[in-house]
Structures are given as C-alpha cells and as structure tokens.
C-alpha positions as CSV (number, residue, x, y, z in Angstrom):
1,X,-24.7,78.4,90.2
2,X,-25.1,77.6,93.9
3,X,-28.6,76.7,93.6
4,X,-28.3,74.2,90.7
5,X,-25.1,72.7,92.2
6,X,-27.4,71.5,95.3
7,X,-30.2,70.2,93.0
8,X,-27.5,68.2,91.3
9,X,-26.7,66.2,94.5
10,X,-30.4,65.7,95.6
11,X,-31.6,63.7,92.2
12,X,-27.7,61.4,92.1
13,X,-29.2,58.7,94.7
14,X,-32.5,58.6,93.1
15,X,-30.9,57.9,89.3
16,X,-28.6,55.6,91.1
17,X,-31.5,53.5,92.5
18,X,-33.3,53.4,89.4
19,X,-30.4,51.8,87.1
20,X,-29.4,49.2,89.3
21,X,-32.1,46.8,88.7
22,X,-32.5,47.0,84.9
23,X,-29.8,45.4,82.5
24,X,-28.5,46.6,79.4
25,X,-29.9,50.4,80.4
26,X,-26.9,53.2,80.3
27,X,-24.5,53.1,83.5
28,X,-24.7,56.0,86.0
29,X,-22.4,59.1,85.3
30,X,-19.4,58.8,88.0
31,X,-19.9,60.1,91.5
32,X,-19.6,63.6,91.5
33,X,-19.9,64.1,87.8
34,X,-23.2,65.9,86.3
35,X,-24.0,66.9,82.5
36,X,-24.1,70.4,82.2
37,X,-21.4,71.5,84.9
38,X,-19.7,74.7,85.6
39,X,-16.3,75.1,86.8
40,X,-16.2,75.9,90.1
41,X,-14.2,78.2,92.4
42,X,-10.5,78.5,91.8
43,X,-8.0,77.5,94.6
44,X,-5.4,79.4,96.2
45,X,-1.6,78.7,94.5
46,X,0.1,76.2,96.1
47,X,3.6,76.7,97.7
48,X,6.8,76.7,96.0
49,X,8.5,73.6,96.5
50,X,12.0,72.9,97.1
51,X,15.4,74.2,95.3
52,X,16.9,72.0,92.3
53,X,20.6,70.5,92.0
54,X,22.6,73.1,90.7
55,X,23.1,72.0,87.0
56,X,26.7,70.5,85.0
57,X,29.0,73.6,84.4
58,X,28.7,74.5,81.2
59,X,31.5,74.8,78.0
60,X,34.3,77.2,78.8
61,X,33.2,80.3,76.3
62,X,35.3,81.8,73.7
63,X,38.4,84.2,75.1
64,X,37.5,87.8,75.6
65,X,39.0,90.8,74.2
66,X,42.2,91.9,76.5
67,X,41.1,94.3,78.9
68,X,42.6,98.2,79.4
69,X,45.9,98.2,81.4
70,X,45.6,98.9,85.3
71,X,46.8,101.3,87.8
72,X,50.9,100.8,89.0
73,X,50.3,99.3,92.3
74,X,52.7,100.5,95.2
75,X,56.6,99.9,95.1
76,X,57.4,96.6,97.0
77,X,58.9,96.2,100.1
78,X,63.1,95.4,99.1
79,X,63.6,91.9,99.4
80,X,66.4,90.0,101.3
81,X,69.8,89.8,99.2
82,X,70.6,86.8,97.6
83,X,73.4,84.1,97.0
84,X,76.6,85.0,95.9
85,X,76.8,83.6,92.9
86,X,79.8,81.9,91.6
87,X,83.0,84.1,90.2
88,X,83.1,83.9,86.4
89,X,85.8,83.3,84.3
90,X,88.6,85.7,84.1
91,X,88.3,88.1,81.5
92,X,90.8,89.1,78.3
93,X,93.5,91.7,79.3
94,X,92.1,95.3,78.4
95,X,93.8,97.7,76.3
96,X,96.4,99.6,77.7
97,X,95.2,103.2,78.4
98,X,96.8,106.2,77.2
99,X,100.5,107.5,78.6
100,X,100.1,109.9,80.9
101,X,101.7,113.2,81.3
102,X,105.1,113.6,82.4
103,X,105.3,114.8,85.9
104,X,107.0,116.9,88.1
105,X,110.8,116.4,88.5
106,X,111.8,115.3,92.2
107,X,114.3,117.9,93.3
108,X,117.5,115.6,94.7
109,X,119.1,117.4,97.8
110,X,122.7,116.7,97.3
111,X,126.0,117.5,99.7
112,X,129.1,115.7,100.0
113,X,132.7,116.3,100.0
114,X,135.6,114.1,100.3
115,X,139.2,115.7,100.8
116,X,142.7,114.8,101.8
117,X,146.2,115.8,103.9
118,X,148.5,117.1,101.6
119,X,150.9,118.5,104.2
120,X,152.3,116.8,107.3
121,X,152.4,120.1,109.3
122,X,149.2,119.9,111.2
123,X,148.4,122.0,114.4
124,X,146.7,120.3,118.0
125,X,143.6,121.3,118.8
126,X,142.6,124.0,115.9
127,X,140.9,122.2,112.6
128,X,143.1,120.4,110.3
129,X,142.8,121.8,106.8
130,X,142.8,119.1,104.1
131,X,143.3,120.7,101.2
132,X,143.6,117.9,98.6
133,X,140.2,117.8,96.9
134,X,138.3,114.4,96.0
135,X,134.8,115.8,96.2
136,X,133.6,119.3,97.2
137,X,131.2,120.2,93.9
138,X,128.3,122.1,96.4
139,X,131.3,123.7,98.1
140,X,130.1,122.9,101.4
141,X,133.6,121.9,102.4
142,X,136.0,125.3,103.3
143,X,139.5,124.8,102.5
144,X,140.8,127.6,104.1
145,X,139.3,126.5,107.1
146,X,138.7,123.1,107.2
147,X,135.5,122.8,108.4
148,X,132.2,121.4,106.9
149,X,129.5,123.8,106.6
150,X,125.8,122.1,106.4
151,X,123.4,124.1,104.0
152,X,121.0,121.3,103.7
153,X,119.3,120.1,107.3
154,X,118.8,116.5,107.9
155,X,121.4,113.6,108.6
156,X,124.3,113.1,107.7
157,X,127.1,110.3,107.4
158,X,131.1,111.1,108.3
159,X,134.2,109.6,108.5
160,X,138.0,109.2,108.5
161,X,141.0,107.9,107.8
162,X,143.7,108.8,109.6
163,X,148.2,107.9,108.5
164,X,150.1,107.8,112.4
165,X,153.7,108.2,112.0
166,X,156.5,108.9,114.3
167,X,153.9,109.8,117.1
168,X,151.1,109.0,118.6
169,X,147.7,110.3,117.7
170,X,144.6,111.6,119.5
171,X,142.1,113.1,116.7
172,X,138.2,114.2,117.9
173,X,135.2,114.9,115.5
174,X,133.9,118.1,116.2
175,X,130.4,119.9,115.6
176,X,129.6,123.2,117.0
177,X,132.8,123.6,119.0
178,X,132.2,120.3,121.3
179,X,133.7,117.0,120.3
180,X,131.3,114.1,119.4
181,X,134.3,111.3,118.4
182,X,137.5,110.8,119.8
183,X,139.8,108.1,118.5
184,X,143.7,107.2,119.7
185,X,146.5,105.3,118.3
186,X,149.4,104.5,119.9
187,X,152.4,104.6,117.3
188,X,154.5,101.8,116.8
189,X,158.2,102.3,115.8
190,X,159.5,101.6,112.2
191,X,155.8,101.4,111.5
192,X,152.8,102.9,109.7
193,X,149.1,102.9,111.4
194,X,146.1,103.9,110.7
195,X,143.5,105.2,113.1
196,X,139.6,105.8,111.7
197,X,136.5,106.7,112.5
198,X,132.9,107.0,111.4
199,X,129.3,108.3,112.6
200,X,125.9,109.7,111.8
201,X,124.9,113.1,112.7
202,X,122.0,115.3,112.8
203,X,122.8,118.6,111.4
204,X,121.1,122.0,111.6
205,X,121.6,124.5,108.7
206,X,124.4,126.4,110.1
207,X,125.8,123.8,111.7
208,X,129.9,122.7,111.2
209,X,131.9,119.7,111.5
210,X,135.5,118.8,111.4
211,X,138.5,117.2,112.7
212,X,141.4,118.1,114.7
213,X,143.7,117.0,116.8
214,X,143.6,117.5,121.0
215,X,146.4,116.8,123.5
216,X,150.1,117.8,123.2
217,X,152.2,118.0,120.0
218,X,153.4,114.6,121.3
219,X,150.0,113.2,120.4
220,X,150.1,114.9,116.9
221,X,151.5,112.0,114.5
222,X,148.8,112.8,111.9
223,X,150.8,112.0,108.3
224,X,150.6,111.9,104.8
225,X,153.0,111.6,101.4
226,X,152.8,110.2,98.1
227,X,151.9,107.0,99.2
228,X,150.0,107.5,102.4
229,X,146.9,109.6,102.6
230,X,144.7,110.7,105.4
231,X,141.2,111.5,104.4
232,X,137.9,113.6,105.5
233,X,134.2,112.6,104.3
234,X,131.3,113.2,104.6
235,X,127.4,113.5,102.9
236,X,124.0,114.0,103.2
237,X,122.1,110.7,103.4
238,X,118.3,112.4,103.6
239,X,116.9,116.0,104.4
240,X,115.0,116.9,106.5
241,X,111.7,117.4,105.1
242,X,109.6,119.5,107.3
C-alpha cells in the first residue's frame, strides 16, 4: 500500500500538465484524490472537550410510598417556663361533700362558788364562814371552814362584797396563809357601807383562798340581815393545760 501510494504522487503533475492545454477533455481529479484509493492509517482519538450546562430540572415525580417509622431520638433538654397565662373565669360552686363524723367532746373544766353571810357574828383574823349558798355545785367551797379549795390548776377570778355596820372594817384576801388583798372602811354613823374587792390569782391544786378579817374586834363591822348581804366568789377562768 506504501509503494502504490508513492507512485500515485509521481504521475499527478504529469496528468496535470497534459490537460491544461486541451479543451473540452475531462478535468483533473482534485489534488490529493486518486481512483482506486485505500484508506489510510487511522488517527489517535481526539481529547474530550469541555463539560456541558447542567440541563432544566426536570417535573417533580409522583409521591413515594411513606417510609418505615424511625428511631426515638434523645429526650430534649427542658425548656424555659412560660407566661403566666391569664386567670379564667371562676368556676360553679362544687357540691357539698359529705358530713363528717362527729368528734370528740371537749371536756369543760368547771369551778365556781358563790356564797353569803348569814350571821353577823364573825371572828378577826380566823376565816369567815359564809354559809348561805349561791353557787358551790363542784363543792370546792367548804362551809365548815370557809375556805376555797382549788382542784383544778390554772387562774382564777375572786371577789367581794363586803356590809360595814356599827364599826369599822379591815378584811384581807388570803391564799396559803399569807394575805394577797387588804381593803378598809371607815364606818360612818347612822349609816350602811360597803367595802369590796376583786383579783386574779394563779392557783396550784392544793392551793386555798379566803377572807377574814385582821386587826382588833374594833375593826370587825362585817354585817348582814335580810336586806344586806355580804358575799364571797370566785371561779375558774382557764386551766392550766400542761
């Protein structure tokens, strides 16, 4: 093929030469073309040439199928609190719940007397012994000796009333053989007083009060009759609760 490709290009000037000069006779085959050729050597691949555009997105395509369910993730992180929010209307009363069971009863500490002179003959400085009876239903009150005798601990409220006539009187509130009260009247003539007296006191169970009058028989005008009374009273107010 070598051979008869060199051959080829020796005789093209010489038919060129020849056909120039006479009209009408066939025109020379193009430079570099010859009846009878062969194909000739292949050449290498060229090189690739440069990346396209990237094309138009295409239509969106139909939904798929929903996929399985994933793994729980980690708790959160608790997040800040939030606004109060504003308070609601009030509600409709509720119904009233059932009545409960009846308690305990309190225990009520209770002692008290209240008594009166019923004779005039009284003696200086030993208890005087009322013996007329208002009040005595715990029988803390001892008529046959005239004294108050506390059961209950805690305080306690007394007083009197004293009628003076014809002398003068000096009476003392006693508790635990030492006077706490002392009260005088100085009588007036033709006349009727009254001398009184009233305290609170602490009493221990055990403890006694009453009244009697100190001083002289001169200074022993404690009275009483049908129309004039002189009274002893006293009561618990509260006990002592330890």
């Amino acid at each position: 093929l070598l051979l008869g490709a060199v051959l080829l290009l020796l005789a093209l000037p010489s038919l060129g030469q020849e056909t120039t000069e006479k009209p009408g006779a066939l025109l020379p085959m193009p430079k570099g073309a010859c009846a009878g050729w062969m194909a000739g050597i292949p050449g290498h691949p060229g090189h690739n040439g440069t990346p396209g555009r990237d094309g138009r997105d295409g239509i969106p395509g139909e939904k798929g199928e929903k996929g399985d369910t994933g793994l729980t993730g980690p708790k959160g992180d608790i997040g800040e609190s939030g606004v109060t929010g504003v308070e609601g209307p009030r509600g409709f009363p509720g119904i009233p719940g059932r009545k409960g069971e009846p308690g305990e009863s309190a225990y009520v500490y209770r002692s008290a007397f209240s008594v009166g002179l019923e004779t005039r003959v009284t003696v200086p400085n030993m208890p005087i012994r009322f013996t007329k009876i208002f009040y005595n239903q715990q029988n803390h009150y001892d008529v046959t000796t005239g004294k108050f005798h506390c059961n209950i601990p805690g305080l306690y409220y007394f007083s009197f009333h004293i009628t003076v006539y014809l002398k003068d009187v000096k009476v003392s509130l006693y508790k635990k053989d030492k006077a706490v009260l002392f009260t005088y009247d100085q009588y007036q003539d033709k006349n009727v007083d009254q001398a009184s007296g009233s305290v609170l006191l602490y009493l221990e169970k055990g403890d006694q009060v009453w009244l009697q009058a100190y001083g002289d028989e001169e200074n022993n005008g404690v009275y009483a009759d049908n129309v004039n009374d002189s009274i002893f009273t006293g009561f618990l107010l509260y006990h002592n609760i330890e």
